[in-house]
N, C-alpha and C positions, 0 to 999 in steps of 0.2 A: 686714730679712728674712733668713732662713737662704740658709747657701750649704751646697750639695751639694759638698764636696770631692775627690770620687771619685767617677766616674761614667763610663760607654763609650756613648755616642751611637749608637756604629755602624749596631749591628741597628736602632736606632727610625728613621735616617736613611734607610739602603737599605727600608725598608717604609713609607716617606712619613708617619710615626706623628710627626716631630720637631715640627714645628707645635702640635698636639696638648698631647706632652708637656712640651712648655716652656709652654703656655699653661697646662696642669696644676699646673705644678710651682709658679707664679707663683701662682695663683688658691691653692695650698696655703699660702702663703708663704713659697716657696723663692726667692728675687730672681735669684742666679745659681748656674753649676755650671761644676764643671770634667770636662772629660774628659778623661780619660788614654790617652796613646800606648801600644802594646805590641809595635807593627811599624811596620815600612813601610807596610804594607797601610794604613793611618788616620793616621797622620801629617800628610799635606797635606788629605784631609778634614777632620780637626780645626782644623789652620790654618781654612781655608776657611769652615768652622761659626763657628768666632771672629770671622771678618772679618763674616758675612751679622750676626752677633747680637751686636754692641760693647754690653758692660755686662750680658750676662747669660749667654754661652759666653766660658767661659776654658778653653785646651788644654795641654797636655805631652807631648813626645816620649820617649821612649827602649823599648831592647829590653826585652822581657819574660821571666822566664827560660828562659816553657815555650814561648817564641818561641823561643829561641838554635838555629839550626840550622847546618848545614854553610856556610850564607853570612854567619853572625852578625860575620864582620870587616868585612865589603862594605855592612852595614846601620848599623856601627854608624859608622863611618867618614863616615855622610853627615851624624850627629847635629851636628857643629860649623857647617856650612853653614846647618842649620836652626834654629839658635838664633839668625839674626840675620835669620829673614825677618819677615816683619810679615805680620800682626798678631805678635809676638814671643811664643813660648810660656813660661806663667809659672813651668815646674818642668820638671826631666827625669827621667823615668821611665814607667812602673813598672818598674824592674831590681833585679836581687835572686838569689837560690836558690828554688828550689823542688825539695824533696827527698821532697814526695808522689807529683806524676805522672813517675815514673820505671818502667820497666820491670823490676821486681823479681825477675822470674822468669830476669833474664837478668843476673847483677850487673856480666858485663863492657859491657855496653852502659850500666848506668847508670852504673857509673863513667867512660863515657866524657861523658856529656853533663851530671856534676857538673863536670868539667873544663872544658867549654865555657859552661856557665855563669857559672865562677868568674873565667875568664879574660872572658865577656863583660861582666861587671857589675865587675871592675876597671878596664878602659877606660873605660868610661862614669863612673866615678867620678872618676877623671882628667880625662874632658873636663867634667865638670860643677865640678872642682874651679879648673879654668883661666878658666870662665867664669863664675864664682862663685854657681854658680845653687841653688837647692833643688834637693832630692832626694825621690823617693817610691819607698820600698823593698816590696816585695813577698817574704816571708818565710813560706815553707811545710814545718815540720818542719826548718828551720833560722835558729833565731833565732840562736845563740850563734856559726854559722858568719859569718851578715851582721853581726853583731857586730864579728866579728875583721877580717873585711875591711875595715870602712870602717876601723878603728882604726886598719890597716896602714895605708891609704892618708893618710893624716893630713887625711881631709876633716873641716868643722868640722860637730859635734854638731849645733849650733843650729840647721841647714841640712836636717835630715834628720826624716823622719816616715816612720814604719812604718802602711802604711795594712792596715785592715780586719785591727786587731792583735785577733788571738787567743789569745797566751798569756795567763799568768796573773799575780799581782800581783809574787810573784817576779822574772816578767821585766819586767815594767815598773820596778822598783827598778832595775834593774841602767839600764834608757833613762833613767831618771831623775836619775841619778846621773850619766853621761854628757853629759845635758844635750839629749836628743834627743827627738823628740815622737813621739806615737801618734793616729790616727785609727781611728774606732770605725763599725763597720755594724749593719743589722737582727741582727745576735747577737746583741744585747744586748735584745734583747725577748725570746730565746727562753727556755721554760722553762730549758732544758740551758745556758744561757750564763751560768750563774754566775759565773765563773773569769773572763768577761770582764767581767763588771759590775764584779769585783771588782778587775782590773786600772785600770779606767775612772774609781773611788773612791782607788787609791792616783797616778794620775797627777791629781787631783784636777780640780774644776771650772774655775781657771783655766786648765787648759792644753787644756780638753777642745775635739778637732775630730772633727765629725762626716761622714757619707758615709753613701751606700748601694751603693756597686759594682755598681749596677745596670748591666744586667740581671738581675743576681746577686743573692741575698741579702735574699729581700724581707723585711721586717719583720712582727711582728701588728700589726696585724689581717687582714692580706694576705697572708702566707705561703703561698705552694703556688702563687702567682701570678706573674707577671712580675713583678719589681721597677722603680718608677722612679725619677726623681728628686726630685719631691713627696713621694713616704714617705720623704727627712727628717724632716718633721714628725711619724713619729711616733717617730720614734728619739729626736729633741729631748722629746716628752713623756714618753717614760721616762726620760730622763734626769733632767727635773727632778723627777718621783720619787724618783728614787733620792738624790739632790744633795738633796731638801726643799724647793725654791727655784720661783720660778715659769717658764714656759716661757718670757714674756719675759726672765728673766734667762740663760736657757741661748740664745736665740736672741745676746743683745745679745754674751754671752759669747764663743761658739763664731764671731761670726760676725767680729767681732773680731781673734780667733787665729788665721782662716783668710786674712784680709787682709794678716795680721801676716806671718804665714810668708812666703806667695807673694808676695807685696809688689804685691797687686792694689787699684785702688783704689774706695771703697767704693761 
């Protein structure tokens, strides 16, 4: 079955929706998903989600970057205590830059909070690099900045995925070459998502992992709707569109790669 690699439970949780969507997502043939940490605020719900649902919720901690606020030392600081609770989470992140939602009309404000970002997702690389864990970068209008940092911090390649990548093939040469991975969302249905299909074709079929950043991001034939984590399935059938191949081979593939990375088992 497909795994949803990128996913935020939160909202479907606090709105009693999770029963539902995880029955959804199963009946689509989504078997498991991972949610992703961005705060504190979900953290231990997402623990919590993992323990109620062994074998089909898998979680990851870490700060997000349009999280990083003025307590982002006090949040990130508890990250090493949380990676040894049980159910143990299988990746840390989403951490990263985000150098969209910045307040541009004020450049010294947002140079200040590129600063607290930079300094938050270099800690965090350090303690993921101590505890030898995967990573899941979140990269907004700075690829080539999350680049340099991880490089600095001499974390290993193989360890890292740039989720819900939307540059273009360009920048996937450059992950490529590094040795690093990419996971892909409903963009890749859209008309306008060339640039990402075409990223999606140079990181080719075996390395391809799939997600829907849902709530985010819904895919077609659902777009303009809420996203969940069933519509995998239909990112997986554009894919093997696109790849030529049938959807069991992009499911057996993808889902594979996504066991591979996180070292979750199948």
């Amino acid at each position: 079955m497909l795994v949803d690699s990128h996913c935020h439970l939160e909202k479907f949780h606090n709105r009693e929706l999770l029963p539902v969507v995880l029955e959804e997502a199963e009946a689509l043939g989504v078997g498991r998903v991972i949610t992703v940490g961005t705060s504190v605020t979900d953290w231990e719900l997402y623990r919590k989600l993992t323990a109620a649902h062994p074998g089909q919720v898998a979680y990851t901690v870490g700060l997000h970057p349009t999280s990083v606020e003025e307590d982002w030392e006090e949040q990130v600081a508890r990250l090493p205590d949380l990676l040894n609770a049980e159910p143990k989470p299988c990746a840390m992140g989403e951490m990263g830059l985000d150098h969209f939602h910045l307040p541009n009309k004020d450049p010294e404000a947002a140079d200040a909070i590129k600063v607290r970002q930079l300094l938050a997702f270099e800690r965090q690389l350090q303690i993921a690099k101590e505890a030898d864990m995967p990573i899941v970068i979140h990269s907004r209008n700075a690829f080539s900045e999350c680049v340099e940092c991880i490089e600095k911090s001499g974390f290993p390649w193989e360890k890292v995925v740039f989720h819900c990548f939307a540059d273009g093939a360009e920048e996937m040469r450059i992950l490529k070459e590094l040795g690093g991975w990419a996971s892909f969302t409903g963009i890749i249905t859209y008309k306008n998502g060339q640039n990402v299909r075409d990223a999606a074709m140079e990181q080719g079929l075996d390395r391809l992992m799939l997600e829907t950043d849902s709530p985010y991001l819904t895919p077609e034939p659902h777009r303009g709707k809420e996203n969940r984590p069933g519509y995998t399935r239909h990112i997986a059938e554009r894919c093997a569109e696109m790849f030529g191949v049938t959807l069991e081979e992009v499911i057996k593939i993808t889902t594979a790669n996504v066991e591979k990375f996180y070292g979750i088992e199948g």
